[in-house]
N, C-alpha and C positions, 0 to 999 in steps of 0.2 A: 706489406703486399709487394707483388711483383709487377715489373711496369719493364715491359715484354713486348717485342713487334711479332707477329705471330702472323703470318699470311693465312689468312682461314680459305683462301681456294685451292692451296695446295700444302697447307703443313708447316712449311717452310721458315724455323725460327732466323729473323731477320737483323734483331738489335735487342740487346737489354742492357736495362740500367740502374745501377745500384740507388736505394734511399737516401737521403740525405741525411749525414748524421745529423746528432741532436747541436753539437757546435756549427755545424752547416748551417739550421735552420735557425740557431739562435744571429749568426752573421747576417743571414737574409733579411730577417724583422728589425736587426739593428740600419742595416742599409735601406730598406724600405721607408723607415720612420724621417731618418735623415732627407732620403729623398724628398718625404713629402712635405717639408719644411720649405725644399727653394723650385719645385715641382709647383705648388700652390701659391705661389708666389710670382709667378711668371706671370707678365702679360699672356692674355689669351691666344694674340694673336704669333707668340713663339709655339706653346703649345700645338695651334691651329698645325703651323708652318708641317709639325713634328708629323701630326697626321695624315696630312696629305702626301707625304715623303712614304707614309707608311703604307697609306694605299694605293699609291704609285707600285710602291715593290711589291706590292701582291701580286699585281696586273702585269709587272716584268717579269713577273717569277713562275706565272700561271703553271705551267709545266712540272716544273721541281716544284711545284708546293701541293699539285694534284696526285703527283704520285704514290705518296707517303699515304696519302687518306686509301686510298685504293688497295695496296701494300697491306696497310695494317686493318683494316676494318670492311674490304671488299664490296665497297661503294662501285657503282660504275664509273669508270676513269669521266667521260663525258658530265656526270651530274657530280664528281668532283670537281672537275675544271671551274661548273656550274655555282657550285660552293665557295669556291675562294673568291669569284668573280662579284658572290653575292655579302661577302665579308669585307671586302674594298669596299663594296658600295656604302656597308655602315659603316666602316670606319672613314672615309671620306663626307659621309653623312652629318656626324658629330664634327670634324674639323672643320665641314661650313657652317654649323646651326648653333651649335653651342651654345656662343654668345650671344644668340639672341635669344633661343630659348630661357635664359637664367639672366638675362636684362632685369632689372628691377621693377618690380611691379607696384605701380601706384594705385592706393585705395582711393577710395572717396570718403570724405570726411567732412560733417556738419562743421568744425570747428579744427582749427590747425590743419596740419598734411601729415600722412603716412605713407611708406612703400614698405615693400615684402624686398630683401635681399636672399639670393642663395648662392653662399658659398659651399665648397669644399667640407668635409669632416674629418678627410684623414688618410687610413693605410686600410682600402679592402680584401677582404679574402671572397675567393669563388673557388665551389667544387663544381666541376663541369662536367659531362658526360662524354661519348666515343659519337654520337652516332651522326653527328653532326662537326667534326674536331676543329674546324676553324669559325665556323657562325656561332658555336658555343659562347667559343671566346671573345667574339667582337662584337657580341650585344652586350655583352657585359664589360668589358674592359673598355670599348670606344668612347662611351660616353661618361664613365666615370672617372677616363684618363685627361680627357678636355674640358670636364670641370673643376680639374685639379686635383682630384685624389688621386692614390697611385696604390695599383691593385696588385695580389700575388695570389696566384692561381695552384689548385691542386687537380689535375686534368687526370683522366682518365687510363688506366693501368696497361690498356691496350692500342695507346698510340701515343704512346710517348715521343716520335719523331715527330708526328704532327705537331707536340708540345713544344718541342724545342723549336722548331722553325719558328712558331709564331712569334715568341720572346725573339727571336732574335730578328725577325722584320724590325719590332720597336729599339731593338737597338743600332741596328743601320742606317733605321730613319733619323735616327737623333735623340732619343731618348734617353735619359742618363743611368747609369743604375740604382735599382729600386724602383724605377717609373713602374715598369712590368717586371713582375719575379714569377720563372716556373719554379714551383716544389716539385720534385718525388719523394712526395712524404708518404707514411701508413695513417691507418684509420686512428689509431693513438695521438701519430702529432697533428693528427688533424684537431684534434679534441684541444690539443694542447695550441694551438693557432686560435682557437675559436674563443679561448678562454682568455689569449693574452692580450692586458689593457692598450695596448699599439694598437691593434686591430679595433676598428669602428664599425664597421658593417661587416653583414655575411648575406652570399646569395649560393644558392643552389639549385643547378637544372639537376632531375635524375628521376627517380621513382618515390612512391609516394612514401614507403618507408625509409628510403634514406632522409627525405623531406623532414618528417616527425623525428629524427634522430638531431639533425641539423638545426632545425631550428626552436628544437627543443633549447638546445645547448646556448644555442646566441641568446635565446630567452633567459635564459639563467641568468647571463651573462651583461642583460639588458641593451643586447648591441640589436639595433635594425636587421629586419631579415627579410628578404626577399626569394620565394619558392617556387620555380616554374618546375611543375611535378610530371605525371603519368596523364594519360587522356582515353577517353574512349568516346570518338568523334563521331557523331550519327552523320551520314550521308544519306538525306531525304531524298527519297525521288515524287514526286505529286506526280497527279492522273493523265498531266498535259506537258508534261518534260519532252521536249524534243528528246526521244529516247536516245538515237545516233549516239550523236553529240557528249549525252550524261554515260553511255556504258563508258565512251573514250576519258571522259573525267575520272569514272569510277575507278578503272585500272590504274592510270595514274596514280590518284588519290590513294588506293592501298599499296600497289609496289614499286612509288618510289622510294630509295633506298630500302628495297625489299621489305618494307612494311613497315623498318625500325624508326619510327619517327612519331614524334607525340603526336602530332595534329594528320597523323596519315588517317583517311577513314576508315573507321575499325566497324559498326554498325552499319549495315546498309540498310532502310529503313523505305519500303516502296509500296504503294497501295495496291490491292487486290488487284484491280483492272487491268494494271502493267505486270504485273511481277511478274509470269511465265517470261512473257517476252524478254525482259529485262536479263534475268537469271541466263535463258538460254542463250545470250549476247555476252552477257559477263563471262559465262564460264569460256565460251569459246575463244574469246580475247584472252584466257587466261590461260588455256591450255594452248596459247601460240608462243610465249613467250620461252624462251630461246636461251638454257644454263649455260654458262660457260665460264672464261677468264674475264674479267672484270676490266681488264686492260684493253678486251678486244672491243671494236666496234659492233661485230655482229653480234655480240652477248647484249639480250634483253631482262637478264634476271640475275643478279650474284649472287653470293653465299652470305649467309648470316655474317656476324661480326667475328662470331668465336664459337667453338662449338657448344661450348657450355648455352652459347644461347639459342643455338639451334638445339641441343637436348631439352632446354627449360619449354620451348614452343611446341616440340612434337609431347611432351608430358603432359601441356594443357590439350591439348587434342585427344587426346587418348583420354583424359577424366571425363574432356568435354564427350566422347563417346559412349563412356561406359554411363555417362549420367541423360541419359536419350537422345545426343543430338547426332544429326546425319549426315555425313562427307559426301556431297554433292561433288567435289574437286579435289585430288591429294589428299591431303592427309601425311605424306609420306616422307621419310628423309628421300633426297633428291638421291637420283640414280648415278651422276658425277660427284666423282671423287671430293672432298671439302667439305665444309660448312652449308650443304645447300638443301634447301625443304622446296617437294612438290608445292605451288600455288593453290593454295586449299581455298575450300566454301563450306562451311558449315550451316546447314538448317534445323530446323527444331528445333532452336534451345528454349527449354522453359525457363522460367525466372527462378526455380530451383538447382538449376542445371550451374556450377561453378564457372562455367563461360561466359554467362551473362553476367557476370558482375566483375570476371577479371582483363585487365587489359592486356591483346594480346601484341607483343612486339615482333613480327615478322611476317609472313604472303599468308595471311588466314583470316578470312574474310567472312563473318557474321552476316547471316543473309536473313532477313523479317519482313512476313508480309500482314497487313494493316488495311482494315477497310476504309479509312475515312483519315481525311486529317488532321484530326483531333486525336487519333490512335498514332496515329505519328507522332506527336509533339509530345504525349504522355510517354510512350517509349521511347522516343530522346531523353526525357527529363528522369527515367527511371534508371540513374546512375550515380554512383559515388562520385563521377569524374565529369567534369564542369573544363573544359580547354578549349576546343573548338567545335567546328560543325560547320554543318552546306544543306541549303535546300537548291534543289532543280524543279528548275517551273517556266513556262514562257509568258505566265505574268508576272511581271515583279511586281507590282502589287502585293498579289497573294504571298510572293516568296518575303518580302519583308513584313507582312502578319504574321506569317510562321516562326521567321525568324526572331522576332519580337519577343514571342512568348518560350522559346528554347534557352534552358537557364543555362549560360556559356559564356566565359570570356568574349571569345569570338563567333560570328557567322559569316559564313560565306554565302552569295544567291548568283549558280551558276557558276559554282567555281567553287574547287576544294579547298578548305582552309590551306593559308598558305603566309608568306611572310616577304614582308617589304623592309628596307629603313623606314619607311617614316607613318606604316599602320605601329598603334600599340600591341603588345605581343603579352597574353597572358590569361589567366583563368581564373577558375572559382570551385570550391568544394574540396573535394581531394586532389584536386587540380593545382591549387595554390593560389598562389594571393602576390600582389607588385603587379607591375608592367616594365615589360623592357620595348627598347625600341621609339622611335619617333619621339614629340616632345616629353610624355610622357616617362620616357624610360629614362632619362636626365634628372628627373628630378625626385630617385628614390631614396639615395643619398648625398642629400644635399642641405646643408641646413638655409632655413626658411625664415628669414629672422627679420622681425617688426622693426623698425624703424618711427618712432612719430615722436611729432614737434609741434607741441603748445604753448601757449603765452606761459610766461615764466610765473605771471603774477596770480596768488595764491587766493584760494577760498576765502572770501567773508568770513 
């Protein structure tokens, strides 16, 4: 494969970088292994030291490490800055939490004493996605780097600058090599990483076929695997939503980072009583928003990542057409130059219609109206895809009955699914399976090992 900087707002090939040969990568896994021998071995509190040195330099670096995501994948420069700011914060997350999250846990026992230990396992491997290029990274390397494994990443084919900055923060900060290793590997030596006995776990953020490929393999292979996959996130609105307030969320929730985002809301999901209203606020919100250069300030919309994925979004719209559904908003490839698609609304879709079951990654917004809330919660739950979701309501009360019964990793009430260090981050269905994030995401590779101590003296 090719691993390409490719500015999707104006064309403009930026950087490429050759694969690593098969001696390259066989050096990497030799160096990795080594690492994780005096890597795991360190007191916590050097490791700790390494990562707050590391999220330090994110927060010095904000500028040069925002511009690269912008460059290559046409994030708005602002919700880039946004991003790195929010990648510091986990990886400075795990350099304070660590060691107490994986403190030794004592059982209760009628007879003698037990505790639960969790160390380390080893050398992990993660494929990471574009759309996200530095929080990819640092939900998954931060905390498995401060429990003492030491991870090597296969990042995403259209930012490969963003790849190379982040390995190189960890090594500024202190890390030694093999702590963090980028590949530019192909989907071949991926196969060939997943396979090899060095490597102890695999995780993978992406789509839900690359999921089923990946962790098919680790399966073979009998390595742990953890999947954060595709989502198609119901955004509820009930009868008594402070309307204002929820269209301002709703926009949000579907275009930031232009739509590409698992947990953006992709379903808008609003009862009969409101919907006109609602609809006629969304679109208009939506038809304000502002194409331009991603760099600039007054730009409220960028361009897809690549145009391939802006082709692959306007092809679901066009099926989603020809099979009865109705563009309410766009539809369109954007009128400026790039990677950029009209803000779309699609209505009608029936459950036969290809759109209601497929997830869409970009400004195209699923519009459903619902008499009751009960027809809500049943059309949330009629999906492959289990990640996130949001109800809006001015009772919470009601908003966490609903939420209760919406089969999802996550809910939000009054707020679009979204991500913290220290909420768990993860789903269910074709969604995937683990949690990253908060104490939880610490301890998905980690071995978990009993400890217990009884009188020596032996049976009758």
């Amino acid at each position: 494969m090719t691993y390409q900087s490719i500015n999707p707002y104006d064309g403009a090939v930026l950087a490429s970088y050759p694969e690593l040969p098969s001696a390259g990568l066989d050096a990497a896994l030799d160096t990795a292994e080594a690492c994780y021998q005096t890597w795991s071995a360190l007191p916590f509190a050097n490791r700790s030291a390494i990562g707050i040195r590391a999220a330090a330099l994110m927060r010095e670096r904000l500028d040069e490490l925002a511009k690269p995501v912008t460059l290559e994948m046409g994030k708005l420069y602002a919700q880039a800055k946004g991003e790195v700011t929010l990648s510091a914060d986990i990886v400075e997350y795990y350099a304070r939490n660590a060691e107490r999250f994986l403190a030794p846990q004592k059982l209760e026992q009628a007879t003698g004493e037990a505790h639960v230990e969790s160390s380390p396992i080893g050398v992990l491997f993660g494929v990471e996605p574009w759309n996200f290029p530095y929080y990819q990274l640092a939900r998954f390397a931060a905390p498995n780097l401060m429990a003492g494994n030491v991870v090597m990443v296969k990042h995403a084919g259209c930012v490969p600058q963003c790849a190379l900055a982040f390995e190189k923060i960890w090594r500024d900060a202190g890390a030694p090599a093999g702590a963090y290793t980028n590949l530019f590997i192909s989907y071949e030596q991926v196969d060939r990483v997943i396979d090899d006995p060095r490597i102890k776990g695999v995780a993978l953020t992406g789509s839900t076929e690359a999921g089923k490929v990946v962790a098919a393999r680790a399966g073979r292979n009998l390595k742990k695997s953890t999947m954060e996959l595709g989502g198609s996130d119901a955004f509820i609105v009930l009868d008594d939503a402070d309307l204002e307030k929820t269209v301002e969320w709703a926009v949000w929730a579907k275009m930031n980072n232009t739509g590409q985002c698992c947990v953006a809301g992709k379903r808008f999901i609003v009862l009969e009583s409101i919907a006109d209203r609602f609809l006629e606020k969304f679109r208009a919100a939506l038809s304000a928003l502002k194409p331009g250069d991603p760099m600039d300030p007054a730009t409220t919309i960028g361009p897809l990542s690549t145009e391939g994925a802006l082709v692959k979004v306007l092809d679901q719209v066009k099926r989603a057409v020809e099979h009865g559904a109705t563009v309410v908003l766009g539809g369109k490839r954007g009128e400026h130059p790039g990677a950029f698609m009209q803000p779309t609304i699609l209505t009608n879709i029936a459950p036969t219609n290809p759109a209601f079951r497929e997830e869409f990654f970009g400004p195209v917004a699923l519009f459903f109206r619902v008499k009751n809330e009960e027809e809500a919660i049943s059309l949330a739950n009629d999906s492959e895809f289990g990640l996130g979701g949001s109800v809006f309501t001015r009772d919470v009360a009601r908003g966490k009955r609903v939420a209760s019964q919406v089969d999802t990793g996550m809910v939000f009430i009054n707020h679009p699914t979204w991500t913290t260090p220290d909420l768990p981050f993860g789903g269910i269905k074709n969604s995937g399976y683990g949690r990253e994030l908060s104490g939880a995401g610490i301890q998905e590779f980690v071995n978990k090992k009993l400890v217990r101590v009884r009188s020596i003296s032996a049976p009758a």
